[in-house]
C-alpha positions as CSV (number, residue, x, y, z in Angstrom):
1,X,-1.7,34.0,39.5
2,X,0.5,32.5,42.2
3,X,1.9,29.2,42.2
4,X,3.8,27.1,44.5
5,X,7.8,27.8,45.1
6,X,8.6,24.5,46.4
7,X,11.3,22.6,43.7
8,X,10.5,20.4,40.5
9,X,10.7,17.1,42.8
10,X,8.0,18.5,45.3
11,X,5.0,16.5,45.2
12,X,2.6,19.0,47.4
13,X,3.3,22.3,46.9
14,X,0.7,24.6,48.4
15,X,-0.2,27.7,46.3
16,X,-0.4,30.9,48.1
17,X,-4.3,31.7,45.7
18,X,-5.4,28.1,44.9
19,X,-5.8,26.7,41.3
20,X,-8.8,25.0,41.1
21,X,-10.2,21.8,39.2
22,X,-11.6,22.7,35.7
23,X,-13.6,19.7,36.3
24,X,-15.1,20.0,40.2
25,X,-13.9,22.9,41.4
26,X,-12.3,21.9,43.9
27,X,-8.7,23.6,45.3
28,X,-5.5,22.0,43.9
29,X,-2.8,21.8,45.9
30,X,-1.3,18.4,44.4
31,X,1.8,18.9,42.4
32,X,2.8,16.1,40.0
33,X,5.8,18.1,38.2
34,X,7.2,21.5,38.0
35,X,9.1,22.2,34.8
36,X,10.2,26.0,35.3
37,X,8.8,28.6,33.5
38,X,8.5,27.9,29.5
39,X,7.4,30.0,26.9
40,X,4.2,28.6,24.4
41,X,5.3,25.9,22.4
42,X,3.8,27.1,19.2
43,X,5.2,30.5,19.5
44,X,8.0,29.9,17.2
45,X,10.2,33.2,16.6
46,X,10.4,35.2,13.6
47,X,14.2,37.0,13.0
48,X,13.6,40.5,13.6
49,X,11.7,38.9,17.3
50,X,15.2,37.6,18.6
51,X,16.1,41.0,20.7
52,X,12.2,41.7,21.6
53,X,10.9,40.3,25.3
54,X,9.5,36.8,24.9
55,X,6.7,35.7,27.6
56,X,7.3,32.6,30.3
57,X,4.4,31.2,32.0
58,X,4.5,28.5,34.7
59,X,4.8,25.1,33.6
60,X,3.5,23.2,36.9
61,X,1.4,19.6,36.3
62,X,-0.8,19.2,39.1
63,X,-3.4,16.7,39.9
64,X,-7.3,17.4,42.0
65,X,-7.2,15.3,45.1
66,X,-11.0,14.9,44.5
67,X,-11.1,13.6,41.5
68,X,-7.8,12.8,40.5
69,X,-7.8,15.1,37.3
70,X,-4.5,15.8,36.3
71,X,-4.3,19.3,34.7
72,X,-2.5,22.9,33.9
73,X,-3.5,25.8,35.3
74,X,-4.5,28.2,32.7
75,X,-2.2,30.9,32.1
76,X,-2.8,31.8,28.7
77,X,-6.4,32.1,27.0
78,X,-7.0,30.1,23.9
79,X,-7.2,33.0,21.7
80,X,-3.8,33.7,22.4
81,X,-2.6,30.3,21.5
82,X,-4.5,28.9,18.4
83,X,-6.0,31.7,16.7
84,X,-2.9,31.7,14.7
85,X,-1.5,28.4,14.9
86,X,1.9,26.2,13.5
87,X,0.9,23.0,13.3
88,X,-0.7,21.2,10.3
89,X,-1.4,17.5,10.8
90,X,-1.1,17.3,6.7
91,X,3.3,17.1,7.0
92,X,2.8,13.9,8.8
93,X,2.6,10.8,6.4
94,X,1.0,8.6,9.9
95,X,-1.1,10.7,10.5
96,X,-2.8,11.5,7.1
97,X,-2.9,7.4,6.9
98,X,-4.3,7.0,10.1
99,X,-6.9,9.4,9.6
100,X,-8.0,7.7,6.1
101,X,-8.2,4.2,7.8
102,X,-10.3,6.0,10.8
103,X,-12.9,7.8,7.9
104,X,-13.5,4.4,6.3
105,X,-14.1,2.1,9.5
106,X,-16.3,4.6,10.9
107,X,-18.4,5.4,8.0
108,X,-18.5,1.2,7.6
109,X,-19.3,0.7,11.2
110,X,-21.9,3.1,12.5
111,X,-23.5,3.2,8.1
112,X,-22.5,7.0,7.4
113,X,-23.6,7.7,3.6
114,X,-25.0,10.7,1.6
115,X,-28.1,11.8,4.0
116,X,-25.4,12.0,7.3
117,X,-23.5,14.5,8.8
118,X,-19.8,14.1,10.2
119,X,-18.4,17.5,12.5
120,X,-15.1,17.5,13.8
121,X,-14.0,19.6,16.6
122,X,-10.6,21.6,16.0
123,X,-10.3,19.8,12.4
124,X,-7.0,21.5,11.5
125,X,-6.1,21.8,7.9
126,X,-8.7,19.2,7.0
127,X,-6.4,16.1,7.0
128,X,-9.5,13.9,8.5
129,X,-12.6,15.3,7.0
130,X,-10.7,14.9,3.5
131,X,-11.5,11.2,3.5
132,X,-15.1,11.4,4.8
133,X,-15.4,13.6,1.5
134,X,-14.3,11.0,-0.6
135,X,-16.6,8.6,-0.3
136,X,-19.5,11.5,0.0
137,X,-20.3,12.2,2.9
138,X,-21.1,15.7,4.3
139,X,-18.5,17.2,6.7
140,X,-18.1,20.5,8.6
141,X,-15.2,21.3,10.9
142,X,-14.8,24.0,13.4
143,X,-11.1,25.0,13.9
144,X,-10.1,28.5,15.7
145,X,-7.2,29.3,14.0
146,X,-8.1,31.1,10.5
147,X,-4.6,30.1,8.8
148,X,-5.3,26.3,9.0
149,X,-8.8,27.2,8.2
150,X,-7.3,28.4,5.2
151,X,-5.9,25.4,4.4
152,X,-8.6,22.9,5.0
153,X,-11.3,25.6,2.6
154,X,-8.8,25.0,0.0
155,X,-8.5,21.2,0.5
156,X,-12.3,21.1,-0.2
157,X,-13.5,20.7,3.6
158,X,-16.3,23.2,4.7
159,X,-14.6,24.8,7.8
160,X,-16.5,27.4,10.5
161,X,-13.7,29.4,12.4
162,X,-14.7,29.5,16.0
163,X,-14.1,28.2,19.4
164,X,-16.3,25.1,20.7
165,X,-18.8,24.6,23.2
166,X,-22.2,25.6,24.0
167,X,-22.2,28.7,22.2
168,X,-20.4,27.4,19.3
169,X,-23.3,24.0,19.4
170,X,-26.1,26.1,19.6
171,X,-25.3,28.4,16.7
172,X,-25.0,24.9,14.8
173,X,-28.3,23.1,15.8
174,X,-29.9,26.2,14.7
175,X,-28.5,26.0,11.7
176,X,-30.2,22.4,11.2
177,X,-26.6,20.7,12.5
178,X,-27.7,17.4,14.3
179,X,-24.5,15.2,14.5
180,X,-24.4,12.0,13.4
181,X,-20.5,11.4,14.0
182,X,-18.8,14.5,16.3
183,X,-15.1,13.6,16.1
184,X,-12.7,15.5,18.8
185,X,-9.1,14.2,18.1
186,X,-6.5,15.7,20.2
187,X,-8.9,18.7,21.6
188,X,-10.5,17.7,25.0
189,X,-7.1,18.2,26.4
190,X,-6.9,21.5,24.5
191,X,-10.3,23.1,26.2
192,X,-10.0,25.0,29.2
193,X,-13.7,25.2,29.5
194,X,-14.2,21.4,29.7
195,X,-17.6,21.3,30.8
196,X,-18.4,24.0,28.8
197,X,-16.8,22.0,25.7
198,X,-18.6,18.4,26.8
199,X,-21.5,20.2,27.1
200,X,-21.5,21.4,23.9
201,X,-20.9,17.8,22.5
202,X,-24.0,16.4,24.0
203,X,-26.4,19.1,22.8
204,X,-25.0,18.6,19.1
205,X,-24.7,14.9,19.0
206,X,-27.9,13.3,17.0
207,X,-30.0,11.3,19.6
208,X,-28.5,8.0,17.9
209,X,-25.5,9.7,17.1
210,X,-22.1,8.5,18.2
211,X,-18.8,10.7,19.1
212,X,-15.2,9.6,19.2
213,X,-12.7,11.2,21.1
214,X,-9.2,10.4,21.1
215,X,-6.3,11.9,23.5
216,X,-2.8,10.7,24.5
217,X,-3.4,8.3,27.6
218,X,-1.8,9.5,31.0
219,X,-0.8,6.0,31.9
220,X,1.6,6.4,28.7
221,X,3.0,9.9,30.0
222,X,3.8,8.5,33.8
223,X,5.4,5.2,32.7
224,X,6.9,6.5,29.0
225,X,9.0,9.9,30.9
226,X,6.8,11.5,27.8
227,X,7.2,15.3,29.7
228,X,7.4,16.5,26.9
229,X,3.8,16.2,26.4
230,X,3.3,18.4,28.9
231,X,2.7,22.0,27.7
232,X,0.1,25.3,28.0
233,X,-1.4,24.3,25.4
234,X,-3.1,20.9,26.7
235,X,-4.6,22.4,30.0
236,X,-5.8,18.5,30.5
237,X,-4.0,14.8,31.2
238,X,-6.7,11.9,31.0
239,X,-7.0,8.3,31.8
240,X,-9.9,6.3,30.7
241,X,-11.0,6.9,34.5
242,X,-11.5,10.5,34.4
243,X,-12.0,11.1,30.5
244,X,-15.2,8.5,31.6
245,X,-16.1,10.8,34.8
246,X,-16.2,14.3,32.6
247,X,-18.4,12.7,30.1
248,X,-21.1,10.9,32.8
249,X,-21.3,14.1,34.3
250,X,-22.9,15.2,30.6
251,X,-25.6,12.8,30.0
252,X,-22.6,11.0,27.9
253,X,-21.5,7.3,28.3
254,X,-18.2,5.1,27.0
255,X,-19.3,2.1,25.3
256,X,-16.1,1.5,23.8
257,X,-12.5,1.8,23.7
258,X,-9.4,1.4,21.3
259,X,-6.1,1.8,22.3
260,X,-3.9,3.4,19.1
261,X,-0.4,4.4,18.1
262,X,-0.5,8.5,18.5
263,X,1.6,10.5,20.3
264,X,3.3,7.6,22.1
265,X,0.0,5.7,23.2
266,X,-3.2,7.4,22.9
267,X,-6.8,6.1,23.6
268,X,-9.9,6.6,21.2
269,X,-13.0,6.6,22.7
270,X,-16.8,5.7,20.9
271,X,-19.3,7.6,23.1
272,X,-23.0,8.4,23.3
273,X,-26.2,9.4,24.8
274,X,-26.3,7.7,28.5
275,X,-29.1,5.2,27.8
276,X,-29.1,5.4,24.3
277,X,-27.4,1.9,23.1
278,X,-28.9,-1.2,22.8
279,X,-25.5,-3.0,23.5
280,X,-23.5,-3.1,26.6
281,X,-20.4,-1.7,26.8
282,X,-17.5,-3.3,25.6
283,X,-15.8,-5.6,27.8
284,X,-12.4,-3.2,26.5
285,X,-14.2,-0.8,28.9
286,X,-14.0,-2.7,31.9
287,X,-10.3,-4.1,30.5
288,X,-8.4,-0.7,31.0
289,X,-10.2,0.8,33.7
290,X,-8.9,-2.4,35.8
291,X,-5.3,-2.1,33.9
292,X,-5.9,1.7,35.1
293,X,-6.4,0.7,38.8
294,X,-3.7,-2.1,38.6
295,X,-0.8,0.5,37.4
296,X,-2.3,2.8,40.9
297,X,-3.7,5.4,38.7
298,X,-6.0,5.4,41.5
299,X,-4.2,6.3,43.9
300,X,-1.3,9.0,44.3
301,X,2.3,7.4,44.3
302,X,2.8,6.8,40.6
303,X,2.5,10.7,40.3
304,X,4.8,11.0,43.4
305,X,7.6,9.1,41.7
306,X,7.4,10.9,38.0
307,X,9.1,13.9,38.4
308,X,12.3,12.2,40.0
309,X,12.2,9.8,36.6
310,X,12.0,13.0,34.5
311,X,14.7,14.6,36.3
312,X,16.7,11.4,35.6
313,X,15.7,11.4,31.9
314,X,17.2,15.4,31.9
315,X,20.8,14.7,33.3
316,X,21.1,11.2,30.9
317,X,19.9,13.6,28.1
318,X,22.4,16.4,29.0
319,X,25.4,14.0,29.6
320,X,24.9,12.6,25.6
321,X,25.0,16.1,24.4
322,X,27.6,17.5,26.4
323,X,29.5,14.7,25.0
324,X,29.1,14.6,21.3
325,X,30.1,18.4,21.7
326,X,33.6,17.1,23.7
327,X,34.0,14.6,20.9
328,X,33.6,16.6,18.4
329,X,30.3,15.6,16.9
330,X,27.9,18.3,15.1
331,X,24.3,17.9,16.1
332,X,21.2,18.5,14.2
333,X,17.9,17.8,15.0
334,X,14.8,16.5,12.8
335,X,11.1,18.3,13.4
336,X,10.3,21.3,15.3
337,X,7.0,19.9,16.7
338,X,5.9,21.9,19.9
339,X,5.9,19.3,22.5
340,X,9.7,19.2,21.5
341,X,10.1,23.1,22.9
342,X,8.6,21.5,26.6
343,X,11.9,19.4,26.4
344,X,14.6,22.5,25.0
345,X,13.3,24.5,27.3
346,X,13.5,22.5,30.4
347,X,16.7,20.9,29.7
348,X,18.3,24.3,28.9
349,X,19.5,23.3,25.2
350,X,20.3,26.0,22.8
351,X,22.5,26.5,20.1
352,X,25.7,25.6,22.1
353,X,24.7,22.0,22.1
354,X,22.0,22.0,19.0
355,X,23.1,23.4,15.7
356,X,19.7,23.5,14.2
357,X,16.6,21.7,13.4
358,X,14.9,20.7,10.0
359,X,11.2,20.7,9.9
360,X,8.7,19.9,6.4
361,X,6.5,22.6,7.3
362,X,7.0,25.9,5.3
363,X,5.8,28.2,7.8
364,X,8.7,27.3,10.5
365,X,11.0,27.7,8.0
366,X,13.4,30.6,9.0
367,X,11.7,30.9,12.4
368,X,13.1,30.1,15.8
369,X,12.3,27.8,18.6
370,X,10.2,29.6,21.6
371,X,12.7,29.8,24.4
372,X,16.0,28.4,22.8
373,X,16.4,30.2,19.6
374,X,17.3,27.2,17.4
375,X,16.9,28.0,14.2
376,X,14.9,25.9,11.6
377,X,15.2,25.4,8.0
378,X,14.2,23.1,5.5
379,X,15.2,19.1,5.5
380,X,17.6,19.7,2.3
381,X,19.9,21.5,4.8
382,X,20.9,18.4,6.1
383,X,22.2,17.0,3.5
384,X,24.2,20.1,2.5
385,X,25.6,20.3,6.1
386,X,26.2,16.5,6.9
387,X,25.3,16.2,10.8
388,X,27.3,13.5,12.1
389,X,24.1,12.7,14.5
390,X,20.5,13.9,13.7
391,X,18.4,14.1,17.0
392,X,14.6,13.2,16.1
393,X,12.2,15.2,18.0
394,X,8.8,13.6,16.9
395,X,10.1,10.8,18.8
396,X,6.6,9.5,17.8
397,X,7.1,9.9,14.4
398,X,10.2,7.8,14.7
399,X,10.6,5.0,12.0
400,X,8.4,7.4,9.7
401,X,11.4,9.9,9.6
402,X,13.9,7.5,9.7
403,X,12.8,5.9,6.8
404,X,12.5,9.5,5.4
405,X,16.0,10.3,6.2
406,X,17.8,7.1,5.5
407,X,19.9,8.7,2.7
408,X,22.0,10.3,5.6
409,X,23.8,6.9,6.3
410,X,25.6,7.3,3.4
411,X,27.4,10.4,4.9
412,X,27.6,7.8,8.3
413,X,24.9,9.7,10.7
414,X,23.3,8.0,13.1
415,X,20.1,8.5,14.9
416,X,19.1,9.7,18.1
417,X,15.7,9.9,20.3
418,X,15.6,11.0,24.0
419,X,12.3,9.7,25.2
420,X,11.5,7.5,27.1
421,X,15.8,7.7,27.7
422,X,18.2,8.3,24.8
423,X,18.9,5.9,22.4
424,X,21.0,6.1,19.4
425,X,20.6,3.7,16.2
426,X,22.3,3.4,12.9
């Protein structure tokens, strides 16, 4: 596939075969960032892989002049990426909590019991459905990749290996599946086939049913720096604007909206037939489409202006590390989460700058980082080596790690995260 050649600050490249929308199909010619060429950020490196040729695939944000969509071309199927798969939402302590105080407000507010049915779209290892299972009610989650499927079978969640969408929903209804809760946390970005995927939502959703959808919010990513976010693997960037758009264009309408924590600001949205509610829409609705509009999501300069922010946030990143090396200081890093590799990659920082990284997850243990080849290990390594500064790459994850790790001031470390600019803490 061609793609533009103008540099990582060029905000309108023009592609010699065009990209077109995943949503309208329209030509896209708009681009927001270029971050080089990056390999998947899941593709973490076993030993005897070090000497073999690693893929690199374009790494270019653009956004639909139509209807403002911001999105990745895609380079890589989904098969490739999360039929096997690295991350398991389980190693997070949040995130397992957050999930538990989702299952009980939900089941509580739309009156999920015994006779209801709960389906979750890319469920992972099971860390959500878990606490719809708890208090009894049934649950089935899809999820592609057969390893985590693994996991989530033997956590006691029904799981169905497969890919979503039309297919996938009509295999379901006629198996009896009529959805009275469809849950699709951290996917929508993740489907290259969106109208394929949304389509596939509205057929399985009970005619009173309700679906929630959550994904990290683009207005976080322009004004957070958050590039990192940015990776193959999330073909999709939403605002409430757009997410709001792909779903109309189903037969499926927002009635409300909560802004949460995740992944450096994230929106969750409650959705359902168009037509179907007795209520009105939440007057949150209305709320952040006008804070939306008021931060120019709307229009095209707050794209224009990221990537020179980003390049800014790359040479204040480089100048910290370049100095701890001249003074002296050893460097390890915390978590090997994927969105981190968006950042190694693009800032160019291997082994000469960054030791190692530590990461709770067993399968990354002796593995590599894609691109980089920073080796991982488990946490107790740094205790036994005694990093003078320990870099936290779930930036996200932040006081959850800290807290985790707080036995290193004994030995004097200190802190570091580089988003949305460095900062180092005691």
């Amino acid at each position: 596939m061609a793609i533009e050649t103008g540099g990582s600050g060029s905000a309108a490249g023009a592609a010699a075969i065009p990209v077109r929308c995943r949503l309208c199909d329209a030509p896209l010619t708009r681009t927001v960032i270029d971050l080089g060429m990056s390999p998947l950020c899941e593709s973490f490196l076993a030993a005897d892989q070090l000497d073999q040729m690693e893929p690199f695939y374009p790494l270019i944000l653009r956004i639909c002049d139509v209807c403002l969509l911001v999105q990745l071309a895609e380079y890589v199927a989904p098969e490739e990426i999360f039929t096997e798969y690295a991350y398991f939402s389980s190693f997070s302590s949040t995130f397992v909590e957050n999930a538990r105080t989702y299952a009980v407000g939900a089941a509580e507010r739309l009156g999920l019991g015994g006779q209801s049915q709960v389906l979750e779209i890319a469920s992972n290892d099971g860390y959500l459905l878990q606490h719809f299972v708890a208090i009894g009610i049934p649950v089935l989650g899809i999820e592609p990749a057969e390893n985590i499927t693994s996991a989530a079978i033997a956590r006691g969640v029904p799981t169905r290996v497969g890919f979503f969408g039309v297919e996938m929903a009509d295999e379901l209804i006629g198996d009896g599946m009529r959805a009275d809760l469809v849950i699709a946390n951290n996917v929508l970005s993740q489907a290259p086939h969106l109208n394929d995927f949304v389509a596939g939502m509205k057929r399985v959703l009970a005619p009173d049913g309700v679906a929630t959808v959550e994904f990290p919010h683009l207005l976080q990513l322009l004004t957070g720096n958050l590039y990192d976010t940015i990776y193959h693997e999330h073909f999709t960037y939403f605002s409430l604007s757009t997410s709001s758009e792909v779903f109309r264009r189903h037969g499926l309408e927002v009635f409300d909206v909560d802004e949460i924590d995740n992944h450096g600001g994230s929106l969750r949205l409650w959705l359902r037939h168009a037509g179907s509610g007795t209520d009105g829409r939440s007057a949150a609705v209305d709320a952040f489409l006008e804070r939306e509009r008021a931060a120019g999501l709307g229009s095209f300069e707050v794209y224009e202006s990221f990537a020179s922010r980003v390049e800014s946030t790359k040479r204040g990143l480089l100048e910290q590390l370049i100095g701890f090396r001249r003074d002296g200081l050893q460097l390890a890093a915390y978590g090997a989460p994927g969105k981190a590799n968006t950042m190694l990659n693009y800032c160019g920082i291997r082994t000469d700058l960054l030791a190692y990284t530590v990461d709770r997850n067993p399968y990354k243990h002796g593995r590599f980082t894609p691109g980089t080849h920073i080796p991982i290990h488990p946490p107790e390594h740094l205790a036994e080596t005694k990093p003078d500064v320990i870099w936290v790459l779930p930036w996200n994850l932040e006081e959850e790690i800290v807290e985790q790790l707080s036995y290193a001031r004994e030995w004097g470390a200190r802190f570091m995260v580089a988003l949305p600019d460095v900062r180092i803490r005691s």
